[in-house]
C-alpha positions as a LaTeX table, in Angstrom:
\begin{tabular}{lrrr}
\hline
Residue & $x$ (\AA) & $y$ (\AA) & $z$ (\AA) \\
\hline
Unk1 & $-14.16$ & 91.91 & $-116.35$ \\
Unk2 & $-12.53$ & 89.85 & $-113.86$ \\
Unk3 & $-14.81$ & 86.88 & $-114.39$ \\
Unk4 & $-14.69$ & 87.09 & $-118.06$ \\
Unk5 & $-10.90$ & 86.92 & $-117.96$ \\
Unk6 & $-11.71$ & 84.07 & $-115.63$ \\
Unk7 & $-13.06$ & 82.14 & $-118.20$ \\
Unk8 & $-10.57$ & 83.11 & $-121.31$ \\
Unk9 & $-7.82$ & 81.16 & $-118.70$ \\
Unk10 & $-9.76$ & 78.28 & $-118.23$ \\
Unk11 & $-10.89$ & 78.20 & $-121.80$ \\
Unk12 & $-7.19$ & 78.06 & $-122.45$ \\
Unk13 & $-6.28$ & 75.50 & $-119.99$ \\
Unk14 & $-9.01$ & 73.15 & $-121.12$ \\
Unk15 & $-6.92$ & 73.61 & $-125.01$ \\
Unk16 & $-3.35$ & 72.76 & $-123.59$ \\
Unk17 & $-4.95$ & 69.70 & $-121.65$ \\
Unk18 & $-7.02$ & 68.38 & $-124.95$ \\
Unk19 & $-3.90$ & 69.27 & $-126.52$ \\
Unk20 & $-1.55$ & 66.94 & $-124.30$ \\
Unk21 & $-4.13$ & 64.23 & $-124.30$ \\
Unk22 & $-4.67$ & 63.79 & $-127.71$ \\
Unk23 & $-0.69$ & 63.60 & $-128.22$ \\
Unk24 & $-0.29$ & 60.46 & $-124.93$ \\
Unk25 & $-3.38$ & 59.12 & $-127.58$ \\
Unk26 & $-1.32$ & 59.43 & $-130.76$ \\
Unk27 & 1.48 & 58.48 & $-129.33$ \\
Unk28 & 0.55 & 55.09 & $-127.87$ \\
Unk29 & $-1.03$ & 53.83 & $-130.39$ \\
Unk30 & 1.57 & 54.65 & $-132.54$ \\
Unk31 & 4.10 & 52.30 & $-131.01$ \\
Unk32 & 5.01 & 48.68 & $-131.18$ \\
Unk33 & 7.33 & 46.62 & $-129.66$ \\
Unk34 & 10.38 & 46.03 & $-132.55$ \\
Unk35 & 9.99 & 42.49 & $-134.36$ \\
Unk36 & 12.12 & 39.86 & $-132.02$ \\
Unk37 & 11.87 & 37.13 & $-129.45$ \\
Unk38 & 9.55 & 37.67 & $-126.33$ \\
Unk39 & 12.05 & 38.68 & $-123.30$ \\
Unk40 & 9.42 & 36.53 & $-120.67$ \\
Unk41 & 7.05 & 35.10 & $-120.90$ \\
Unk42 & 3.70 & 37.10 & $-122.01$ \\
Unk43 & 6.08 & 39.76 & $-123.12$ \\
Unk44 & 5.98 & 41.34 & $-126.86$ \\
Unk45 & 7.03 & 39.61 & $-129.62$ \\
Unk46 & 7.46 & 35.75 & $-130.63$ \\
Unk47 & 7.99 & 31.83 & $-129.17$ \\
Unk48 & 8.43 & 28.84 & $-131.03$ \\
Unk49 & 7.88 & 25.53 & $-129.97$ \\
Unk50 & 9.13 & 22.68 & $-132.39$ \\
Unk51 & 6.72 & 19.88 & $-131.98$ \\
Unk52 & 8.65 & 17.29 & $-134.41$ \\
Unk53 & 10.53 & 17.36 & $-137.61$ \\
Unk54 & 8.90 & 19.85 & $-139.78$ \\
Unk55 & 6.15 & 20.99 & $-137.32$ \\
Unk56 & 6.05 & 24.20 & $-134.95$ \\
Unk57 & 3.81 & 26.04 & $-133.08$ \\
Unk58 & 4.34 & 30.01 & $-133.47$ \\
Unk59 & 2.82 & 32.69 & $-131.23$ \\
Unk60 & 3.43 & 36.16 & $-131.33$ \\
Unk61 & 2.55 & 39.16 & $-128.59$ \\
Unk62 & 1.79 & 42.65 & $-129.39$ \\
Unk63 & $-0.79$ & 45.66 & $-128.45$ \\
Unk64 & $-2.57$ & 45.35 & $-132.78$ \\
Unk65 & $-4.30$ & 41.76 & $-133.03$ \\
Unk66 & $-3.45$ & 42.55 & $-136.57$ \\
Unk67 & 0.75 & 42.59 & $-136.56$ \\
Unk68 & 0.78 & 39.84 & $-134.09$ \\
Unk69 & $-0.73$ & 37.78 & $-136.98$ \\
Unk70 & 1.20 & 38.97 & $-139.60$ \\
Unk71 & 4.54 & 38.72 & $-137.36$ \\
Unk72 & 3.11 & 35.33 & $-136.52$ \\
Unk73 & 3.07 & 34.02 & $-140.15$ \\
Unk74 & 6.82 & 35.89 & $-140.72$ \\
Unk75 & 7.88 & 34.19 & $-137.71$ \\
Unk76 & 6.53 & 30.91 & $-139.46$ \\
Unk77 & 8.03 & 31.49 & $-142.44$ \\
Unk78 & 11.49 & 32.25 & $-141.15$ \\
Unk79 & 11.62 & 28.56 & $-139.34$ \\
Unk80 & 10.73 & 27.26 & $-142.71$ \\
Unk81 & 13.31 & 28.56 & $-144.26$ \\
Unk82 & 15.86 & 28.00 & $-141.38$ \\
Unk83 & 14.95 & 24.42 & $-142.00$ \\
Unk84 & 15.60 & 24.35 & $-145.35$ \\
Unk85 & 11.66 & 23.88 & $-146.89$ \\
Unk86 & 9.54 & 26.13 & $-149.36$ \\
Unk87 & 6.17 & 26.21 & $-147.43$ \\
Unk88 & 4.07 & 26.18 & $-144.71$ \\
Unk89 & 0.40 & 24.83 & $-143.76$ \\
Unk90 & $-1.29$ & 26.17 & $-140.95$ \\
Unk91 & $-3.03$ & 23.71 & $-139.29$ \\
Unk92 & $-4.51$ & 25.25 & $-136.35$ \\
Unk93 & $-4.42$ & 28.16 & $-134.52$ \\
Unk94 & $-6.57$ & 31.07 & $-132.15$ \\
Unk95 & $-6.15$ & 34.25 & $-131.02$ \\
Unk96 & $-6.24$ & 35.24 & $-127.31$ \\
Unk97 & $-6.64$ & 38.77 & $-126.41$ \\
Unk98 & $-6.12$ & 39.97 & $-122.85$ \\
Unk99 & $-7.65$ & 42.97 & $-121.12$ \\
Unk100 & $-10.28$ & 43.50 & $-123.65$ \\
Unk101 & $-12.40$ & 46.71 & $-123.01$ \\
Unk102 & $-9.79$ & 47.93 & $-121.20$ \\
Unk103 & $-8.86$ & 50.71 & $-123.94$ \\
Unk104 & $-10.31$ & 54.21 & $-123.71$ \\
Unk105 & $-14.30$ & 55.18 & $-122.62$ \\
Unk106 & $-16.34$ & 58.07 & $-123.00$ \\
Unk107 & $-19.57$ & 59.56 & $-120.85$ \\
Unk108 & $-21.29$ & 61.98 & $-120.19$ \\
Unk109 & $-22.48$ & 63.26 & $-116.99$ \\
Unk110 & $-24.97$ & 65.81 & $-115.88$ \\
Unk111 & $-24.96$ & 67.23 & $-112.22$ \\
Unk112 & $-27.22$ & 69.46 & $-109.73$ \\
Unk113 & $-26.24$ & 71.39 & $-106.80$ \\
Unk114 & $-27.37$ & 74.37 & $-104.45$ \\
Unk115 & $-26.04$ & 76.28 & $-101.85$ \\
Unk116 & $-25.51$ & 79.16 & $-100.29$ \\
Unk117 & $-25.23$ & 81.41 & $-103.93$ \\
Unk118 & $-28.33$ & 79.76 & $-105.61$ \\
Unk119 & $-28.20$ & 76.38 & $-107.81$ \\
Unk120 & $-27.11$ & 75.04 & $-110.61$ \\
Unk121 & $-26.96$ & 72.17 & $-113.16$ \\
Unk122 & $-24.06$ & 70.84 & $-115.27$ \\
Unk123 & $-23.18$ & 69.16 & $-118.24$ \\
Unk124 & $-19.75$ & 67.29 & $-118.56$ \\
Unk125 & $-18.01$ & 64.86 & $-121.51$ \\
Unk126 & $-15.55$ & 62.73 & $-120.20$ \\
Unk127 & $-12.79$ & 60.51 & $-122.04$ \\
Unk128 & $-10.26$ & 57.97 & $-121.13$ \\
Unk129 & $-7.15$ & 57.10 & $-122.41$ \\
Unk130 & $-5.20$ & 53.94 & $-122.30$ \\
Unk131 & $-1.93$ & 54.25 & $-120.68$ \\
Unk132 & 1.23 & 51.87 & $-119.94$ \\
Unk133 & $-0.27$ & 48.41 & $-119.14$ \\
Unk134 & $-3.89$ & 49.04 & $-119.40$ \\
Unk135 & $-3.49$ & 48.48 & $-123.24$ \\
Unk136 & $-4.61$ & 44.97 & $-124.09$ \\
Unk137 & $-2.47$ & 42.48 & $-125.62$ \\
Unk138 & $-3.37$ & 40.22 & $-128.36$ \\
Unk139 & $-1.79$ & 36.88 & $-128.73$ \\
Unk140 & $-1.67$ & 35.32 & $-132.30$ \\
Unk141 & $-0.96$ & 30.96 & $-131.86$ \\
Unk142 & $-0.43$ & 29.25 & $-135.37$ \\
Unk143 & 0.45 & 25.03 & $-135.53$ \\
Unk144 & 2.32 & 24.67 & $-138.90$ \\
Unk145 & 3.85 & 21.67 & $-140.88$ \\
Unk146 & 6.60 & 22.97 & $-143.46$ \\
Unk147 & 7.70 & 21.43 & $-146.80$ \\
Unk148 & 9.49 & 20.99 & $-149.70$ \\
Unk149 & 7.98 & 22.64 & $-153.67$ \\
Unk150 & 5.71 & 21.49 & $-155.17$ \\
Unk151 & 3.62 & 23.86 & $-152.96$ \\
Unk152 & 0.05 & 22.46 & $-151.89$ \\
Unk153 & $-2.81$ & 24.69 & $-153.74$ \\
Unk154 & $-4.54$ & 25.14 & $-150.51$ \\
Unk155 & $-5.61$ & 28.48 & $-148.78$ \\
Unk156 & $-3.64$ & 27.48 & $-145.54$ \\
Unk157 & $-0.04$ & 27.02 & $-147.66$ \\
Unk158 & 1.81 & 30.08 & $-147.73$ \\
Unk159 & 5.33 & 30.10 & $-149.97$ \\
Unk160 & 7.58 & 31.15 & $-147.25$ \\
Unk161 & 10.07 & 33.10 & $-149.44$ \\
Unk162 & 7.16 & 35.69 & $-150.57$ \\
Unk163 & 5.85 & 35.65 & $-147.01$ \\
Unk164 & 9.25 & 36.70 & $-145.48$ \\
Unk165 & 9.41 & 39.11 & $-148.29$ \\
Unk166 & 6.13 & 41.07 & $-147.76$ \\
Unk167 & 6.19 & 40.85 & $-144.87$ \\
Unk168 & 9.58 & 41.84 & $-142.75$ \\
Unk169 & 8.92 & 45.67 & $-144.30$ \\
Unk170 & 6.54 & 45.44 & $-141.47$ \\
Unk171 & 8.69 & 44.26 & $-139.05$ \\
Unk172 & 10.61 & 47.54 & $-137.71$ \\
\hline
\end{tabular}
């Protein structure tokens, strides 16, 4: 009796804690740093670097390799507009991601032991998860050259008025 109550406590324990870690899980990857200027540097967010009249280059920080892209190009397209133009080309660009394979891991383990009582073997199914700076951070760099209508028809020219638009609902 005693041992199977035993094992209805620990069977509970092991709930609360898959519980707990599946909400630090949900919960980090549910946030992101708010759309603004990085505070330092490597820090969330964007830096601009005007090169000469017309031409920047734009980098944005942030834990999704996707958003820092996208707030990339709305970056872009606010310094075109700032300036007073209709477009911009990109004309170069990369993405650098740092701490790669850092995120969360999985195993499995199996185990032996004797002693005094007999012996035994084990089974265990491990998990990480990423917490506080162990999350990677993906930095999006994009060299642009902005303009005046007519637009180019090239893939790389994006109209920075429908760019700001579709994009700053994803900029919280």
């Amino acid at each position: 009796m005693l041992e199977r109550s035993a094992k209805l406590g620990f069977i509970a324990f092991m709930k609360t804690l898959i519980s707990l870690a599946s909400l630090i899980l949900v919960t980090a990857c549910a946030s992101h740093s708010p759309y603004g200027p990085a505070k330092s540097s490597g820090a969330a967010g964007y830096t601009h670097q005007k090169i000469e009249t017309g031409r920047y280059r734009v980098s944005y920080t942030d834990n999704d390799a996707g958003r820092a892209h996208d707030m990339a190009l709305l970056r872009a397209a606010e310094l075109t507009l700032q300036d007073g133009n209709d477009w911009f080309e990109i004309t170069g660009g990369y993405t650098d991601q740092e701490g790669a394979g850092s995120g969360s891991r999985s195993s499995i383990s199996v185990g032996g032991s004797s002693g005094s009582y007999g012996s035994g073997v084990g089974v265990g199914l491990g998990f990480g998860i990423p917490v506080g700076s162990s999350r990677a951070k993906v930095t999006t760099v994009i060299d642009i050259v902005t303009g005046k209508n007519p637009k180019p028809d090239r893939p790389s020219v994006y109209d920075a008025r429908s760019v700001d638009i579709n994009l700053r609902g994803n900029a919280p």
